[in-house]
Every structure is written in structure tokens, then in C-alpha cells.
N, C-alpha and C positions, 0 to 999 in steps of 0.2 A: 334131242341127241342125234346127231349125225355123223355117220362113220363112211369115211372116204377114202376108198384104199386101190394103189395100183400094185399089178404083183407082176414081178420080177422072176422068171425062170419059169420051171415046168411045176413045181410043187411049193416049196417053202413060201410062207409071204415075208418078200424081202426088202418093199419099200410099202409105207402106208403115211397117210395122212389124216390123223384123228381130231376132228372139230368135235370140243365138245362144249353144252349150256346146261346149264343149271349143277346140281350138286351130285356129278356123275363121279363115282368114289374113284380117287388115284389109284389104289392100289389095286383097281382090274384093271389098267391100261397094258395093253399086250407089252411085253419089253421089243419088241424087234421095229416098232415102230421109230420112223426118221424123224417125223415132226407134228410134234402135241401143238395144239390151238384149245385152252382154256378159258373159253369167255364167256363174259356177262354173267359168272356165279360170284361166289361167294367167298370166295379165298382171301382173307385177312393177313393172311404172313403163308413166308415162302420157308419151308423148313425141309433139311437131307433128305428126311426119310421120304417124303412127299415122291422126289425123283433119281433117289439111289441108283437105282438097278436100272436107272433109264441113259445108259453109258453113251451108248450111239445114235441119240438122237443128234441131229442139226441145226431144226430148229423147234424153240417152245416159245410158243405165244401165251401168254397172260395179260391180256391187255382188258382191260373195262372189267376189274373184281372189284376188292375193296382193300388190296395189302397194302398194310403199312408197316409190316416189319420183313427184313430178310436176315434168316440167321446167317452167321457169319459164312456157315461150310455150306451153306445153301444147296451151290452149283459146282461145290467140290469136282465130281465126275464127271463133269459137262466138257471134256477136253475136243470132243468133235463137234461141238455147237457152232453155227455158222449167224446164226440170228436170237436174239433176244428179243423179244417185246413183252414189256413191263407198261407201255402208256397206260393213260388214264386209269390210273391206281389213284392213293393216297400217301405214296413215297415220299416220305421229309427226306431231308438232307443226313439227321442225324442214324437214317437205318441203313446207309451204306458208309460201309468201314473198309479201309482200306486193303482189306484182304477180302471183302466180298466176292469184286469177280477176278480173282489172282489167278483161277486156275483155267480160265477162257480165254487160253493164247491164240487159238484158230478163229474165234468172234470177229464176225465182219459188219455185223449190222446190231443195232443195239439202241431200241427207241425208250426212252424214260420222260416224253414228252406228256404233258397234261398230268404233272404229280404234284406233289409237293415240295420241292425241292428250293431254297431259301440261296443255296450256293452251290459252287461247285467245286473239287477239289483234282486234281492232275494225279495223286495217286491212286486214287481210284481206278483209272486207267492204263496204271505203268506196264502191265503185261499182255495189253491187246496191242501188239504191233502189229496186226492183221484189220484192223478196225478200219473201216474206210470209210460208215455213215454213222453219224452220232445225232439222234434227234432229243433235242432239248429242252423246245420250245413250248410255251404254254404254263411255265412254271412259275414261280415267286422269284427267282432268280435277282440278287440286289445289284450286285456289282462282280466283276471280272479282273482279279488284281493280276500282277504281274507275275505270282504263281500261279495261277488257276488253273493253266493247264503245262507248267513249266516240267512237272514232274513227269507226266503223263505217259512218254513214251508214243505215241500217237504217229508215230513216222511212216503212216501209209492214210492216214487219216483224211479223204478228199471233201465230205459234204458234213457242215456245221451246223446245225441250226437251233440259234439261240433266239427265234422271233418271239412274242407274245410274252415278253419276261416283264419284268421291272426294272432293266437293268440301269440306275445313274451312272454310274461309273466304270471306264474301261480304262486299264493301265497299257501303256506305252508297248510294255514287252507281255500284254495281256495272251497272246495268239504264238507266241516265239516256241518254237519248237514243231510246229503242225508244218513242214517245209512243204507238202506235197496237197496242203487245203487248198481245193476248188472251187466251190461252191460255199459261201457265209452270209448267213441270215440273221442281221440284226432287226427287221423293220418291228414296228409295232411294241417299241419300249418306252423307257423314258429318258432316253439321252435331251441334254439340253447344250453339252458340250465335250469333247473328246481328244485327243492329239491324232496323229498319224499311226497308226496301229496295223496297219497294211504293207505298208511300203515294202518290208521284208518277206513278206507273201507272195514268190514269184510267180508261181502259179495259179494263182486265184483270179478266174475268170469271169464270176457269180458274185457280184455283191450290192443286199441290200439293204438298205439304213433309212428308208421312207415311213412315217408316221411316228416319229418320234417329235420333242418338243425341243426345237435347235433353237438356241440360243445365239444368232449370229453376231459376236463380241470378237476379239481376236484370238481369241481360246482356239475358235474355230479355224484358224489362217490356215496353218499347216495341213491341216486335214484339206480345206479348200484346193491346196495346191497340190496335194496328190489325187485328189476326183480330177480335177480339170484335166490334170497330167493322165488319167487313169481311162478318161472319158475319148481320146482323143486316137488310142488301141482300138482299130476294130476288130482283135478277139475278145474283146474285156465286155461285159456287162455290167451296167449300174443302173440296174432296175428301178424304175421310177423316178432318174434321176431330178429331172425338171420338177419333182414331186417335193427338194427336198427343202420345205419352205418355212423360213423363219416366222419363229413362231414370236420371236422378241419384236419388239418396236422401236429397241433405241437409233437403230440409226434405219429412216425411211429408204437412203437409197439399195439398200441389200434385201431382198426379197426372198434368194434362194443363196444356200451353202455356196451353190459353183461362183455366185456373185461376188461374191467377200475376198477382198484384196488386201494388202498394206495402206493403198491409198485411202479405203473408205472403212476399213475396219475401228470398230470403238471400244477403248478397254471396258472387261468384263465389270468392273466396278465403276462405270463411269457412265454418263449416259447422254444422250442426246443435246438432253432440257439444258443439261448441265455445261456441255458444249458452247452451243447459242447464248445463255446466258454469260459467259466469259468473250468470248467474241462483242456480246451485246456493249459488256464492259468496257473491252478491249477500244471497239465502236467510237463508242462515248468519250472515253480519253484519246484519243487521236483527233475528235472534234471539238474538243475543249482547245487544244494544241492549234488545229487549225482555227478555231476562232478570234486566240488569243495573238493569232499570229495577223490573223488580217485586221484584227485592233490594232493592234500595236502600228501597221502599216497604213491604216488609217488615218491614224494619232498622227503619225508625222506625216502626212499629207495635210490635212487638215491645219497642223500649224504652219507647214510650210504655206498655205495657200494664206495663212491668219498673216504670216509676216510679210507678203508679199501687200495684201490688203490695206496692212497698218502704215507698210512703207507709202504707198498713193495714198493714203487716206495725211498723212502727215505733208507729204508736197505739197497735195492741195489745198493743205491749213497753210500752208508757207505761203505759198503766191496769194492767199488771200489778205495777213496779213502784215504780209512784207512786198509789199510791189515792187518789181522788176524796176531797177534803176535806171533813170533816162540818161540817155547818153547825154556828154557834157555840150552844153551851146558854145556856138564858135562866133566871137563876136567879128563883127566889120573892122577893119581898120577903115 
């Protein structure tokens, strides 16, 4: 147990800071305290009565217990809370309900990274328009549809990070609404293919998408053409970019994302071997064409030179056996 506290004024204690480990009972935690730190015990679910009377606190740490449930009015009275940390819990998807954090409109920081969390929903978040760091990462997290965070409200919302997920799939308008994100942390999923999901991100100066499994087919074009476009900003970052290396083989000459063009790009259902081999075809009958053609042009050389042959070969049976007629004798008179 450790109790960390700075006091404010001449008497009352009017700001503290309470770390506490193990199974220290909630209900002596002094009320006047600013910011609870509960870690490494044992708390299984997050329930009102836990931190009622805990009106003016800013921030509560919970990070490293074992909760996987939060009842609905949980953080009912948490209207001055500035930070949440909920990480490395056991938090599925299905224990936040869309009225869970409705009533942390001041929430600026809010980590739910290393949980269990399967997906994500944009209601969840429709009334922190104070939010500016969302950490995410580390989760089960599958895919990012074009609602995910469409609901969310999020319009101060600058650092994302969705690393360490699962994520295959990201929708088009997966990001629309986050006008003011800076900082997006895809690296370390499972993308293999994506569209353009940035371009309307004016502000995003932070972005990475290294260690995933890129499938360099033309799926990827677009996206290719706004990194290249995105890379060529020196306020932009694209971390690791030369990192971002195809993982596919169909076509050898594309190595990395920034590579992939119109001209060398190969449809996602189509493949190299498959390429080559129509070409090889292709090959083939164009030298059928050209063989047939210099036969043919043979052929009539060949008889031309036969008829040229037959005709000497015929003179020369002529003078043999028809000799040349002597001229007539002129006799004396």
C-alpha cells in the first residue's frame, strides 16, 4: 500500500494522489482525493457503489485487475474525470454498453488497451468530445467498418491507436468523423489489403501500418498513391515506411506498398504463374503465325527456284535432242 499525497493550502488536504496494491477496501478511500491508481488487485467488475461518493476525482487508474464486467451507471458521477485507465483488464466488447461512459463528457485520455475487446463501436464514445487519446491496442479487435467510429462524436480526438489487434479489414469511411486525428497506429495486425482510408485525415501527421501481411495486388493501388503522395510532406510521418513489405509473391517486381503502381500491379485474384503462362500461350501462337508465315514464304521460293530449274533442265533436254539447225548450203553456180 502506498499513499502519495500533496496538500494544497494551510490545512484541508486538497489534492492527493492514492496508489493502491492488493485488496485495499474502496470504501476507506478518503473522498477529497483527485486521482485513485487501483492496481494489480483483484477487481473483477467495475460497480456505482465502488466509486459514488468519489465525485471529484480526475483521474482513476484500474489498470492490471481482472474486470470483465462494468455495470451500466458505473462512472455515473465521474463528470470531472480527465483520464480513465481500464488496460490490461479482461474487458470483452459485450461489457461496454452504450450508455457506459455517457456521462464522462470532460474524459481526455481513456486507455482500454490489453482487454478483450472483439470490436469496436462509435457509440460508445458519442459524449466525450473532450477525448483526445484513445488507446486501443493489444486487443482481439477483427475489423473497422465504416460505422465504427461514425457515431462516436470524437471531434477533438488527436492519438488513435489500434496496434497489436487482428484487424483484416478496414472500411473506406472506417476513420470519418475523427477530423482533428494526429497520430494512427495500425502496425502489428493483420491487414493483407485496404483502400484509401486517410486521404480525408487532414491533419494526421503520425501514421503506421508496418508488420502487417500486405498483399501487394491492386487492392492496394490507391492506398499506394496516397503513401507515396503522403511520404513526399515533410511534416507527415510514415513510420517505418520502406518497412512496408509485401508479403505476397505474385508479382516479383513490387517488393514494398510504395512500389505498386498501375503499371505493375496484379489483380487480387489473378496471379503471376497465371500471367506468364498466357503470355507463354500467347508466345506460342504468334510463333506458330510466324513459322507458318516463313513456310509459306519458303514454299514459294522453293517452287519458284523448282520452276526456274525445270525450265534449264528442259532447254537442255531440247539442244540434246533436237540440234540446232544448220544453216542452209549455198551452192556455186
Amino acid at each position: 500500500l502506498f499513499f502519495l499525497a500533496a496538500v494544497c493550502g494551510e490545512s484541508a488536504l486538497k489534492f492527493s494522489i492514492l496508489l493502491l496494491l492488493s485488496a485495499f477496501p474502496l470504501t476507506d478511500i478518503p473522498g477529497n482525493n483527485k486521482a485513485i491508481i487501483f492496481t494489480d488487485g483483484f477487481i473483477n467488475s467495475i460497480n456505482f457503489s465502488n466509486f459514488s461518493y468519489l465525485s471529484n476525482i480526475t483521474l482513476l487508474g484500474l489498470s492490471n485487475n481482472n474486470i470483465m464486467e462494468i455495470e451500466d451507471n458505473a462512472f455515473q458521477n465521474f463528470n470531472n474525470l480527465r483520464t480513465l485507465l481500464l488496460d490490461n483488464n479482461l474487458i470483452p466488447s459485450s461489457a461496454i454498453l452504450d450508455t457506459t461512459f455517457s456521462s464522462l463528457s470532460s474524459l481526455e485520455i481513456l486507455h482500454l488497451s490489453n482487454n478483450a475487446l472483439q470490436s469496436v463501436s462509435g457509440r460508445w464514445f458519442k459524449n466525450m468530445t473532450n477525448l483526445t487519446t484513445l488507446q486501443l491496442e493489444g486487443n482481439q479487435i477483427i475489423r473497422l467498418d465504416n460505422n465504427s467510429f461514425a457515431d462516436s462524436n470524437l471531434q477533438n480526438l488527436k492519438n488513435l491507436d489500434l496496434s497489436n489487434n487482428l484487424i483484416r479489414f478496414i472500411g473506406k469511411d472506417a476513420f470519418v468523423g475523427l477530423r482533428q486525428l494526429n497520430h494512427l497506429d495500425l502496425s502489428r495486425n493483420s491487414l493483407s489489403a485496404m483502400p484509401d482510408a486517410f486521404s480525408y485525415l487532414s491533419w494526421l501527421s503520425f501514421l503506421s501500418l508496418d508488420m502487417n501481411h500486405w498483399n501487394c495486388t491492386c487492392e492496394l493501388k490507391e492506398l499506394s498513391e496516397f503513401l507515396r503522395s503522403y511520404v513526399k510532406n515533410p511534416n507527415k510521418i510514415l513510420y517505418n515506411g520502406k518497412q512496408l513489405i509485401c508479403e505476397n509473391v505474385k508479382n516479383p517486381a513490387v517488393q514494398t506498398i510504395l512500389q505498386l503502381t498501375d503499371a505493375n500491379c496484379v489483380a487480387a485474384n489473378q496471379n503471376i504463374t497465371i500471367i506468364i503462362q498466357r503470355k507463354t500461350h500467347e508466345n506460342y501462337v504468334r510463333d506458330i503465325i510466324l513459322v507458318a508465315a516463313f513456310c509459306f514464304a519458303g514454299i514459294l521460293s522453293i517452287e519458284k527456284n523448282y520452276k526456274k530449274s525445270r525450265c534449264r533442265n528442259l532447254n537442255a533436254r531440247a539442244h540434246a535432242f533436237c540440234p540446232a539447225p544448220t544453216p542452209p548450203r549455198i551452192m556455186p553456180l
